[in-house]
mmCIF file of the N, C-alpha and C atoms, coordinates in Angstrom:
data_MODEL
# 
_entry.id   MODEL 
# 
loop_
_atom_site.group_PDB 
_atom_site.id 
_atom_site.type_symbol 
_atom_site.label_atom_id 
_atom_site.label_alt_id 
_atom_site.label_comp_id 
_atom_site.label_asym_id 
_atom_site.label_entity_id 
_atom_site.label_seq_id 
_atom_site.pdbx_PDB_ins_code 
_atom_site.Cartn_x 
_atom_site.Cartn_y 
_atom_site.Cartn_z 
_atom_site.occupancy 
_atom_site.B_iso_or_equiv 
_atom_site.pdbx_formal_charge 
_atom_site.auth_seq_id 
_atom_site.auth_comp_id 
_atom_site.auth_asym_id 
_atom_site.auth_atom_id 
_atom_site.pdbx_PDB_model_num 
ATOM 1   N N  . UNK A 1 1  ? 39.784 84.971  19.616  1.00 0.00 ? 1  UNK A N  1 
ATOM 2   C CA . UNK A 1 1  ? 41.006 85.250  18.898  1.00 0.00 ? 1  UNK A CA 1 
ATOM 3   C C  . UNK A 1 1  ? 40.673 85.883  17.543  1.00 0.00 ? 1  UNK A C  1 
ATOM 4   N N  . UNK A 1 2  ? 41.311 86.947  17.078  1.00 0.00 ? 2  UNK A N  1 
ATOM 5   C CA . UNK A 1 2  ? 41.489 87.816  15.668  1.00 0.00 ? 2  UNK A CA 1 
ATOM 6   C C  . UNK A 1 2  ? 42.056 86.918  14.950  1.00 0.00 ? 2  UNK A C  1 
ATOM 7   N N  . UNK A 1 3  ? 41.220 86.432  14.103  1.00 0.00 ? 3  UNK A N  1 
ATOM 8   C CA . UNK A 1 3  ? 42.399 86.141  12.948  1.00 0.00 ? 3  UNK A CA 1 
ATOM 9   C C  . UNK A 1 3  ? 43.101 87.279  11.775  1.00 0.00 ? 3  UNK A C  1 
ATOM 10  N N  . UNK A 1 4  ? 44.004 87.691  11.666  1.00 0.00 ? 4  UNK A N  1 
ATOM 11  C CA . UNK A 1 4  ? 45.092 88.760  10.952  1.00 0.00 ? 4  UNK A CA 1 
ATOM 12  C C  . UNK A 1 4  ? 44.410 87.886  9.628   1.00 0.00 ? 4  UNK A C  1 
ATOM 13  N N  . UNK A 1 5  ? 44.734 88.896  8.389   1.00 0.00 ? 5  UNK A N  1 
ATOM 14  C CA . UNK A 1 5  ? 44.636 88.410  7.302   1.00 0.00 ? 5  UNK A CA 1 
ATOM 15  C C  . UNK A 1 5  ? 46.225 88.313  6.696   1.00 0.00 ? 5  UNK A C  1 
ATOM 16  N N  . UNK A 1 6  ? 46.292 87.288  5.757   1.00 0.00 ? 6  UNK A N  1 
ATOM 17  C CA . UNK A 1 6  ? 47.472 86.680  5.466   1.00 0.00 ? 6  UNK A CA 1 
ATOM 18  C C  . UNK A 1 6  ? 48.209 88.128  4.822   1.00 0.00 ? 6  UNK A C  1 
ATOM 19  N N  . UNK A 1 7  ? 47.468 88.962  3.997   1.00 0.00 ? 7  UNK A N  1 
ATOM 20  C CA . UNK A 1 7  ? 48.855 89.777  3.020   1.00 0.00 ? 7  UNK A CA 1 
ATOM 21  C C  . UNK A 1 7  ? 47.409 90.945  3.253   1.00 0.00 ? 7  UNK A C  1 
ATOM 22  N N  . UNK A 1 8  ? 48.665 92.003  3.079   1.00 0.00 ? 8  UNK A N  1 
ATOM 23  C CA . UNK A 1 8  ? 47.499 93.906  3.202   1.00 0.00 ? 8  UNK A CA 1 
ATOM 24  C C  . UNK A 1 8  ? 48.295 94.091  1.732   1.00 0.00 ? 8  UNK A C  1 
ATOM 25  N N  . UNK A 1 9  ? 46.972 94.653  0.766   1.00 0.00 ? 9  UNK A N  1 
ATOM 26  C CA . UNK A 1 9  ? 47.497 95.533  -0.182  1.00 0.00 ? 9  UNK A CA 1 
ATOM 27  C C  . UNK A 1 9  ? 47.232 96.951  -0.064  1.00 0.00 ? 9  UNK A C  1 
ATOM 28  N N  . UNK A 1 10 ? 47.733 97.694  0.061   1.00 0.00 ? 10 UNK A N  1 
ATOM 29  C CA . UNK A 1 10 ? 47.820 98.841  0.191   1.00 0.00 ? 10 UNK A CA 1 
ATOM 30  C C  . UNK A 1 10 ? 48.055 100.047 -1.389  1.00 0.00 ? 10 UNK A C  1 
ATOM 31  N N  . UNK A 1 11 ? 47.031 100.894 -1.692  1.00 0.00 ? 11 UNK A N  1 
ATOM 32  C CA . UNK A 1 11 ? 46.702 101.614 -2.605  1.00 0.00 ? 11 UNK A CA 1 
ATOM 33  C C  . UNK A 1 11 ? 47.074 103.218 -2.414  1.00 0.00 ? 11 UNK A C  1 
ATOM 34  N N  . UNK A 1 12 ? 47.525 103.883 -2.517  1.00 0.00 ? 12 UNK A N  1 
ATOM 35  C CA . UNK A 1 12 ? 47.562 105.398 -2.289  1.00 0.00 ? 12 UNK A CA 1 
ATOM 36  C C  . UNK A 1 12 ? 46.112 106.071 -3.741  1.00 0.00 ? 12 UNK A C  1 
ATOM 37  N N  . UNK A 1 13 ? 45.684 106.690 -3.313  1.00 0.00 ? 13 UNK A N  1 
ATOM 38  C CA . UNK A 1 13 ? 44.877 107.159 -4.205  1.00 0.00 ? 13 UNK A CA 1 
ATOM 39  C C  . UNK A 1 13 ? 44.609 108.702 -4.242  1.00 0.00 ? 13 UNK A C  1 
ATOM 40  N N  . UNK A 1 14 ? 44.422 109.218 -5.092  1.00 0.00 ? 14 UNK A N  1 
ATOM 41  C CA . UNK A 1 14 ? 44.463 110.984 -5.312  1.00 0.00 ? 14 UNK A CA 1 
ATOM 42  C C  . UNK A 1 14 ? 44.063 111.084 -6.651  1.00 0.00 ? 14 UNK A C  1 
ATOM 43  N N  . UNK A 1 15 ? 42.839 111.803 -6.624  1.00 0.00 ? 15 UNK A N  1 
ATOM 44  C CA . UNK A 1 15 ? 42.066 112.445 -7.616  1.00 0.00 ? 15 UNK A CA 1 
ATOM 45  C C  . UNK A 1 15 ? 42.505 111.457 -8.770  1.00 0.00 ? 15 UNK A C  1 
ATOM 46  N N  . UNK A 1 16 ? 41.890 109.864 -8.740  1.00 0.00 ? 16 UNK A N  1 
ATOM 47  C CA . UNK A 1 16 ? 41.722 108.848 -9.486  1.00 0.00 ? 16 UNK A CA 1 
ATOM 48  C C  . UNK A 1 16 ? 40.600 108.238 -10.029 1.00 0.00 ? 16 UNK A C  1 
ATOM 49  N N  . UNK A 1 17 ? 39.639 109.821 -9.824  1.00 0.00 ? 17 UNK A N  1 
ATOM 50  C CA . UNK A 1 17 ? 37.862 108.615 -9.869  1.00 0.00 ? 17 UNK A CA 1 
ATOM 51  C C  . UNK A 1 17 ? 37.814 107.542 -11.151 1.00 0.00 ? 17 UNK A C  1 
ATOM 52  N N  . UNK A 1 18 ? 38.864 108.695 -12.294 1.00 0.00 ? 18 UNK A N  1 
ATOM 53  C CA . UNK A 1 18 ? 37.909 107.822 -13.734 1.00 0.00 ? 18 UNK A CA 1 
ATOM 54  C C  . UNK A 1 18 ? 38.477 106.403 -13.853 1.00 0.00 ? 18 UNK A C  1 
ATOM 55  N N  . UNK A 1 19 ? 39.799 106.358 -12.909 1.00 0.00 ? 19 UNK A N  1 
ATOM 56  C CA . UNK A 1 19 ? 40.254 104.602 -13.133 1.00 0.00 ? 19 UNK A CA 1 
ATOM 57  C C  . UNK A 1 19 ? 39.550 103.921 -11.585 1.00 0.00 ? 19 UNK A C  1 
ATOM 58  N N  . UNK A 1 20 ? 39.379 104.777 -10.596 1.00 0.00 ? 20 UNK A N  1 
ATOM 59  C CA . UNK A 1 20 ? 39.360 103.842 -9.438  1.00 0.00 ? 20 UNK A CA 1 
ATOM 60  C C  . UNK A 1 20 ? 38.518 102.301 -9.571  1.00 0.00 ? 20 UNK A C  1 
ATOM 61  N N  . UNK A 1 21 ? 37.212 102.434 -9.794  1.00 0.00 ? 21 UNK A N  1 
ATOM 62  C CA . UNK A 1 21 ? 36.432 101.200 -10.035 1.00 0.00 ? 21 UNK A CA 1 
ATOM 63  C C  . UNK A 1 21 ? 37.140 99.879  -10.550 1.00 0.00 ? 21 UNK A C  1 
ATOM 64  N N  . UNK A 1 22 ? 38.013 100.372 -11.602 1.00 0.00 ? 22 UNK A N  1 
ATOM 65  C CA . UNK A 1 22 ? 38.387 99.733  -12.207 1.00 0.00 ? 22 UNK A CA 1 
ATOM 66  C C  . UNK A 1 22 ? 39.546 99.238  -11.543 1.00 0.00 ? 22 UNK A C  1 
ATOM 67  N N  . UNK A 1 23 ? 41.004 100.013 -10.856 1.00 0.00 ? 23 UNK A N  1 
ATOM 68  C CA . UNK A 1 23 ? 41.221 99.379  -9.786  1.00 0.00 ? 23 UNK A CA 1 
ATOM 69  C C  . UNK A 1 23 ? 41.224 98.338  -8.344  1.00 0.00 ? 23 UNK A C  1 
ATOM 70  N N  . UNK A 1 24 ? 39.964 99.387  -8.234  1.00 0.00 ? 24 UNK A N  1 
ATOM 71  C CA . UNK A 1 24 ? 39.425 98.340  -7.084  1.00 0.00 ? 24 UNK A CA 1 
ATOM 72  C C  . UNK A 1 24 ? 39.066 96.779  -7.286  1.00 0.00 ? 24 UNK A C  1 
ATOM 73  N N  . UNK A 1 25 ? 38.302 97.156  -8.770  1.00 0.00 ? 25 UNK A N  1 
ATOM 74  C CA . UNK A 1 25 ? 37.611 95.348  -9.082  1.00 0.00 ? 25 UNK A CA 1 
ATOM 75  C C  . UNK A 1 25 ? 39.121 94.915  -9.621  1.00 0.00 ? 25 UNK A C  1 
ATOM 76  N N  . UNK A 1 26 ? 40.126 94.993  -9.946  1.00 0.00 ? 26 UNK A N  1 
ATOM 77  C CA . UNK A 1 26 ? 40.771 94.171  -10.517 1.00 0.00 ? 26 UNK A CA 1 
ATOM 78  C C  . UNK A 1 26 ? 41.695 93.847  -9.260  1.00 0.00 ? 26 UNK A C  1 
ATOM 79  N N  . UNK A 1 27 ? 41.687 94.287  -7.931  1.00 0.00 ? 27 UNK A N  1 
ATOM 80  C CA . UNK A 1 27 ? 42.254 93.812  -6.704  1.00 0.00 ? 27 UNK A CA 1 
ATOM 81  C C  . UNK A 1 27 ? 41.157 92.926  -6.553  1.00 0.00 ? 27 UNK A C  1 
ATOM 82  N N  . UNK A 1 28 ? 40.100 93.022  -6.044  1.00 0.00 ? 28 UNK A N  1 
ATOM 83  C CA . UNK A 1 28 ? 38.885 92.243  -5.525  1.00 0.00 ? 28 UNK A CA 1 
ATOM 84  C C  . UNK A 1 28 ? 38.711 91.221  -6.364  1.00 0.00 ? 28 UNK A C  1 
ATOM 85  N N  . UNK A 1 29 ? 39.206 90.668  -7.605  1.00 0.00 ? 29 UNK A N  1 
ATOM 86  C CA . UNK A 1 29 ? 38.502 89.529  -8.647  1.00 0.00 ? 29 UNK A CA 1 
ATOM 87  C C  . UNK A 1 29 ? 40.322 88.894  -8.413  1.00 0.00 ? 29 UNK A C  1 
ATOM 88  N N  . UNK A 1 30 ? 41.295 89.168  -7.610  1.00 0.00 ? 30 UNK A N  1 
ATOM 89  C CA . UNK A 1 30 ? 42.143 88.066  -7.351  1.00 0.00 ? 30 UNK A CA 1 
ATOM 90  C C  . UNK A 1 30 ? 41.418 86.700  -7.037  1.00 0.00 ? 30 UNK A C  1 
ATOM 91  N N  . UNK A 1 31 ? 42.315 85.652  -7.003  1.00 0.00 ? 31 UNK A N  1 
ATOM 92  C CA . UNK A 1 31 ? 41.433 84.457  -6.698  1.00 0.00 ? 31 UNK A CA 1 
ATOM 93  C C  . UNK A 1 31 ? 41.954 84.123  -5.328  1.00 0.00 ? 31 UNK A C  1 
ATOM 94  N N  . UNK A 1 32 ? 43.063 84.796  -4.835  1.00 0.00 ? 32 UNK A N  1 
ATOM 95  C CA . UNK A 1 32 ? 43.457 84.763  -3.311  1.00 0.00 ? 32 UNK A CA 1 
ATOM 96  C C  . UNK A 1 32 ? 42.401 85.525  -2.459  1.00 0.00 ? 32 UNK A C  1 
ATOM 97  N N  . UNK A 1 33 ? 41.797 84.868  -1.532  1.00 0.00 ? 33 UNK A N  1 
ATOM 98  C CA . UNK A 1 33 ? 40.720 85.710  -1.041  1.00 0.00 ? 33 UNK A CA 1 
ATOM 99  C C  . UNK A 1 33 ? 40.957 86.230  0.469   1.00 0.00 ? 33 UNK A C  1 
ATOM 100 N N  . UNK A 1 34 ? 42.450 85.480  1.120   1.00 0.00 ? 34 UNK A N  1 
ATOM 101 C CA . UNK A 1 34 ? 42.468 86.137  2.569   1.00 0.00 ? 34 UNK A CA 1 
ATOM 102 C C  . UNK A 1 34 ? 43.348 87.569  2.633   1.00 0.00 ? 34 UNK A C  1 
ATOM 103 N N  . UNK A 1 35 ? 43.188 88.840  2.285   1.00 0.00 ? 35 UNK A N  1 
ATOM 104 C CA . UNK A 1 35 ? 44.050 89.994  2.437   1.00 0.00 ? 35 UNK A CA 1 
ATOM 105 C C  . UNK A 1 35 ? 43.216 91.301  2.623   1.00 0.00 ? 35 UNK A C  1 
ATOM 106 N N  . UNK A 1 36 ? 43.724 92.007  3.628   1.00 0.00 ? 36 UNK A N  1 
ATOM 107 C CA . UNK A 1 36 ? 42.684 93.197  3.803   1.00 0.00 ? 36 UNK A CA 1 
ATOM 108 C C  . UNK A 1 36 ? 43.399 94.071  2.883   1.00 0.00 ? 36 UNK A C  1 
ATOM 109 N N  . UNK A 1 37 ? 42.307 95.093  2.307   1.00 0.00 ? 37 UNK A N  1 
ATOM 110 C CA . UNK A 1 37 ? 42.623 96.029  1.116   1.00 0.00 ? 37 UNK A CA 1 
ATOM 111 C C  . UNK A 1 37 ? 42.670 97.488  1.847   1.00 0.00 ? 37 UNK A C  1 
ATOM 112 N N  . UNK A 1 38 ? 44.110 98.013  2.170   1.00 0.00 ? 38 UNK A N  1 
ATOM 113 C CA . UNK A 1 38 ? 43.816 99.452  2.918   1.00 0.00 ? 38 UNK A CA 1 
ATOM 114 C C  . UNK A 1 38 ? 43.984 100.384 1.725   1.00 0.00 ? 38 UNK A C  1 
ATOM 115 N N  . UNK A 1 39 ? 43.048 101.360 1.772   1.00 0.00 ? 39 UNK A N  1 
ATOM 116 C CA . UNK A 1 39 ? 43.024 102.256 0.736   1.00 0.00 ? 39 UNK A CA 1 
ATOM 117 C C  . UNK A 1 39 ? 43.635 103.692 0.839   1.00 0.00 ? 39 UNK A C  1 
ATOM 118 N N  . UNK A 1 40 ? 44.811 104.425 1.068   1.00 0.00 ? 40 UNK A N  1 
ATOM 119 C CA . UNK A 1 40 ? 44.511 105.757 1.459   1.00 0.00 ? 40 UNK A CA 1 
ATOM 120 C C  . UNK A 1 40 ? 44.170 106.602 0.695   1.00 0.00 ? 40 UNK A C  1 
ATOM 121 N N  . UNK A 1 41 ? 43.237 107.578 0.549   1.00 0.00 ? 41 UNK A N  1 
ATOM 122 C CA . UNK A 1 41 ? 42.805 108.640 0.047   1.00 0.00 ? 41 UNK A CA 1 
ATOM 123 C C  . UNK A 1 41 ? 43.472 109.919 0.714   1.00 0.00 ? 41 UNK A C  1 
ATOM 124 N N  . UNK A 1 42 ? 44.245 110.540 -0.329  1.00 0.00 ? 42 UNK A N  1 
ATOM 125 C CA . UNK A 1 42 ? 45.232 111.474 -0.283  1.00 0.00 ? 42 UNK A CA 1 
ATOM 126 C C  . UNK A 1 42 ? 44.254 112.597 -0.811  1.00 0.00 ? 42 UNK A C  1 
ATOM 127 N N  . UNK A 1 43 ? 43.587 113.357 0.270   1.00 0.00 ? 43 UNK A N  1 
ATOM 128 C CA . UNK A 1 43 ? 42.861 114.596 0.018   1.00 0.00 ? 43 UNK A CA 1 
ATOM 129 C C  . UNK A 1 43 ? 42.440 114.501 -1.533  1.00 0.00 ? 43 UNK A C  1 
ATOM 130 N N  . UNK A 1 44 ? 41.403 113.790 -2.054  1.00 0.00 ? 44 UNK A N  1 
ATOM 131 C CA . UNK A 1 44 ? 41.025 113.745 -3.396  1.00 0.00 ? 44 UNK A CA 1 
ATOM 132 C C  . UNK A 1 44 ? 39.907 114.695 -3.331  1.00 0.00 ? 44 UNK A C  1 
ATOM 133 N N  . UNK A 1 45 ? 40.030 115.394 -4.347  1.00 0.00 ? 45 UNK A N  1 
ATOM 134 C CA . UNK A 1 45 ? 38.506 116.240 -4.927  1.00 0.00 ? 45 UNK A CA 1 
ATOM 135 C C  . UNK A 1 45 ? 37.779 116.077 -5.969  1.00 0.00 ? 45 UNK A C  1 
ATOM 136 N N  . UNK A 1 46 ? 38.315 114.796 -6.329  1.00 0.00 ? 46 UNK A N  1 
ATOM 137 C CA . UNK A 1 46 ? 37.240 114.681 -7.955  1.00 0.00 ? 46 UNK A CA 1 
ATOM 138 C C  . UNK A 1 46 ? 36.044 113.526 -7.523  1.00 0.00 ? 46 UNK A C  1 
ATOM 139 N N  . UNK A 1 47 ? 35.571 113.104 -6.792  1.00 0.00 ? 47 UNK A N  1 
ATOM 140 C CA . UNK A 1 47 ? 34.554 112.022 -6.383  1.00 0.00 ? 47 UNK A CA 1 
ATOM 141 C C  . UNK A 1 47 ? 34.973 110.897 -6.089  1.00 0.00 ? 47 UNK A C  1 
ATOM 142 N N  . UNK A 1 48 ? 36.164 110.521 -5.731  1.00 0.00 ? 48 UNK A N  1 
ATOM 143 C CA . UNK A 1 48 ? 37.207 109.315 -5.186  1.00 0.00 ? 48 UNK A CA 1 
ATOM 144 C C  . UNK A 1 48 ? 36.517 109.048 -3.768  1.00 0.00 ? 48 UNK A C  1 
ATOM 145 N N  . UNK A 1 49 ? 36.527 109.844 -3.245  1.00 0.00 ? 49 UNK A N  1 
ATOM 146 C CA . UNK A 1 49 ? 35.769 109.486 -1.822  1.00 0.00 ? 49 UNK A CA 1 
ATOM 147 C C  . UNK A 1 49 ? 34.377 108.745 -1.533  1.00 0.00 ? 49 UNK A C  1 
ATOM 148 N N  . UNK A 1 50 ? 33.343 109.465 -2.897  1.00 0.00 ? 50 UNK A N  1 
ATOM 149 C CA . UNK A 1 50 ? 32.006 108.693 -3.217  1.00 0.00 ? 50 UNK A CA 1 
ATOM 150 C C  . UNK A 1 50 ? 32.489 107.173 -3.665  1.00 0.00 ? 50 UNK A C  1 
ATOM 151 N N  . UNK A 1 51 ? 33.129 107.102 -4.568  1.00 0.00 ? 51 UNK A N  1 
ATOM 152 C CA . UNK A 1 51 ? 33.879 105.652 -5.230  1.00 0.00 ? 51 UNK A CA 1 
ATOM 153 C C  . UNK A 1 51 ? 34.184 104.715 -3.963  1.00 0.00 ? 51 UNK A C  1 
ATOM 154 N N  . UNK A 1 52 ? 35.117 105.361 -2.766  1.00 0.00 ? 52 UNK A N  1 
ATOM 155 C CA . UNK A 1 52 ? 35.758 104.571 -1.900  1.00 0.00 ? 52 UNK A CA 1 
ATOM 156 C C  . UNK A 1 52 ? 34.790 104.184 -0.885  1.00 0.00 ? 52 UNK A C  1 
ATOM 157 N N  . UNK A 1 53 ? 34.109 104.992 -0.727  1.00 0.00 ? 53 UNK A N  1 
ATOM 158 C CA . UNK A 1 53 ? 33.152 105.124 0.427   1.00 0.00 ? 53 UNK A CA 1 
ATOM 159 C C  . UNK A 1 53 ? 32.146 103.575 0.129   1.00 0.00 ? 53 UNK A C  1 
ATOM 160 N N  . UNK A 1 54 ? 31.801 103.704 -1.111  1.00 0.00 ? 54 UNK A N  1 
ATOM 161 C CA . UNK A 1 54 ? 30.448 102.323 -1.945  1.00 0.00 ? 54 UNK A CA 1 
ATOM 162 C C  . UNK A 1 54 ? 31.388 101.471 -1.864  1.00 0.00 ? 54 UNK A C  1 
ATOM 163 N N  . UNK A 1 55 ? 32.638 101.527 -2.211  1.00 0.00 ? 55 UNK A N  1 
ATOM 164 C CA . UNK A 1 55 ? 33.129 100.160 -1.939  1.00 0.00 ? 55 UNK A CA 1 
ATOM 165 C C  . UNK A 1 55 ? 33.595 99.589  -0.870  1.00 0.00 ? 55 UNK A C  1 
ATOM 166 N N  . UNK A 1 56 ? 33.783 100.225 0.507   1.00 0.00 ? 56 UNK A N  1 
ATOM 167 C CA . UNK A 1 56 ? 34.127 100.104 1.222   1.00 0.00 ? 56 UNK A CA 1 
ATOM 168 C C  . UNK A 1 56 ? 33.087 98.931  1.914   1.00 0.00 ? 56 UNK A C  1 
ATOM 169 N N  . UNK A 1 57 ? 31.711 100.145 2.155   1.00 0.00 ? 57 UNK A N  1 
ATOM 170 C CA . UNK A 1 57 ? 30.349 99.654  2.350   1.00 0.00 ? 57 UNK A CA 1 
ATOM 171 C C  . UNK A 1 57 ? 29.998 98.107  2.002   1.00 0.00 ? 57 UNK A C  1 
ATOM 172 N N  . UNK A 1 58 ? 30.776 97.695  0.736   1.00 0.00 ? 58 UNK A N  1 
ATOM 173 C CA . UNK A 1 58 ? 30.309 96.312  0.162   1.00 0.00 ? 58 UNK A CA 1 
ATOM 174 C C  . UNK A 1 58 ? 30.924 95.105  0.410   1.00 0.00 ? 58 UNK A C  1 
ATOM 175 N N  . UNK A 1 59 ? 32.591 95.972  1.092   1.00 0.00 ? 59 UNK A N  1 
ATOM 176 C CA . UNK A 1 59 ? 33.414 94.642  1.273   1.00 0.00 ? 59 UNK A CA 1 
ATOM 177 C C  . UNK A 1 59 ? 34.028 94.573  2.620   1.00 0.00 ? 59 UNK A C  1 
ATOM 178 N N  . UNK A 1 60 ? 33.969 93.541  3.049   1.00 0.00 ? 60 UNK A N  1 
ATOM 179 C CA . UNK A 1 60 ? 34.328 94.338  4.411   1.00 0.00 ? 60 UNK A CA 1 
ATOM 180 C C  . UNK A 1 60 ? 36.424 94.011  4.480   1.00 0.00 ? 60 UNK A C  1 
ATOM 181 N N  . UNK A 1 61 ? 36.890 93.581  3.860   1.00 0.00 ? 61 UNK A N  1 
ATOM 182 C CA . UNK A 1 61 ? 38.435 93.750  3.577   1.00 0.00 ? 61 UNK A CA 1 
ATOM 183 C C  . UNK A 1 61 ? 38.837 95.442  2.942   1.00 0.00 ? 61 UNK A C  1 
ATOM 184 N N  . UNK A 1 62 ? 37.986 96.219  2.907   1.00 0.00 ? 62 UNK A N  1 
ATOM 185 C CA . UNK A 1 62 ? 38.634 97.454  2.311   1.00 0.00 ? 62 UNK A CA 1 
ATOM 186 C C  . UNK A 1 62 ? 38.281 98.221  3.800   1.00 0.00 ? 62 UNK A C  1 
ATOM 187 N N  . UNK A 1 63 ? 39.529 98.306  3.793   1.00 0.00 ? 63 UNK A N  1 
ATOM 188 C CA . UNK A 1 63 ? 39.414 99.684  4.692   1.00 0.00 ? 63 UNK A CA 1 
ATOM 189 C C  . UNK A 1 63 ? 39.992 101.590 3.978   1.00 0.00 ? 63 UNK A C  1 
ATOM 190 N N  . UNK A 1 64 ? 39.553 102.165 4.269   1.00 0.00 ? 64 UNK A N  1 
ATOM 191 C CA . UNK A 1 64 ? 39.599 103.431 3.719   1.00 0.00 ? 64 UNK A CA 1 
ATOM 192 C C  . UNK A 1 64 ? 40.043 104.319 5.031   1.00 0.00 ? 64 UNK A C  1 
ATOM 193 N N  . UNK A 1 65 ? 41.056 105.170 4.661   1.00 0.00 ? 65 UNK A N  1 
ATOM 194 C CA . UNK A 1 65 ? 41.840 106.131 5.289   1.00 0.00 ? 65 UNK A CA 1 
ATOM 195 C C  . UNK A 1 65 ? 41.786 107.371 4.285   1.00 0.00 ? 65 UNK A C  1 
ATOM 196 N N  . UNK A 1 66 ? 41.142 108.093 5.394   1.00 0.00 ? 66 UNK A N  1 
ATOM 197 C CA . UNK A 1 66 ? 41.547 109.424 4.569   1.00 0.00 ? 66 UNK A CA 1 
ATOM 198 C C  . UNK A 1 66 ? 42.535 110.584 5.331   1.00 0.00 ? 66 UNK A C  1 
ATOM 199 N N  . UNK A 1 67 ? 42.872 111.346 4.219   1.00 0.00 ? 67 UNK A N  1 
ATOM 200 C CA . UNK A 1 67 ? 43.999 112.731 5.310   1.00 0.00 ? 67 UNK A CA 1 
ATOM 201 C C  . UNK A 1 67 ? 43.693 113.376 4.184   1.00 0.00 ? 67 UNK A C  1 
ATOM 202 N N  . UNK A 1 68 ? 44.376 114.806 4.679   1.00 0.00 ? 68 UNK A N  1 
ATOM 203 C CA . UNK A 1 68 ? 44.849 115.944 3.932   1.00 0.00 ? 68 UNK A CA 1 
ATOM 204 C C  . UNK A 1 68 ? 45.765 115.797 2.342   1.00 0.00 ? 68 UNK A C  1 
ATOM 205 N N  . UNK A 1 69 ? 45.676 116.446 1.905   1.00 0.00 ? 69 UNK A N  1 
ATOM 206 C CA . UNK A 1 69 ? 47.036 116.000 0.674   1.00 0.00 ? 69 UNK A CA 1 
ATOM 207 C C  . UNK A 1 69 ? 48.109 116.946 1.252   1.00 0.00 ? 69 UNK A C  1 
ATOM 208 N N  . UNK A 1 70 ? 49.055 115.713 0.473   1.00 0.00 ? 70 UNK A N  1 
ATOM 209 C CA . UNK A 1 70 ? 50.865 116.289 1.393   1.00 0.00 ? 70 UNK A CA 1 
ATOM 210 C C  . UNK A 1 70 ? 51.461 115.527 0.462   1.00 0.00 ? 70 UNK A C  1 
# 
């Protein structure tokens, strides 16, 4: 059996590198620890993808979606 995680936070992100980190850790240092973190990356070109990609790698509640920008 899957266990579902209790709550999804969900982020839209686009060409956000110089705050993302800082985003990300201030979702991740909640003290609620059951919620998967979906990230979408909205066709970014400033290094958001390098950012999302390392954090993704480290946690396994972030999931990362990417598309086109629209």
């Amino acid at each position: 059996m899957i266990v579902q995680p209790e709550i999804s936070v969900v982020m839209p992100v686009y060409n956000a590198a110089t705050y993302l980190a800082q985003a990300i850790e201030s979702i991740l240092a909640q003290t609620f620890l059951d919620f998967e973190f979906i990230i979408i990356n909205d066709g970014s070109t400033d290094g958001s993808q390098d950012i999302l990609t390392r954090y993704a790698s480290q946690d396994r509640r972030i999931t990362v979606v990417n598309r086109e920008n629209r």
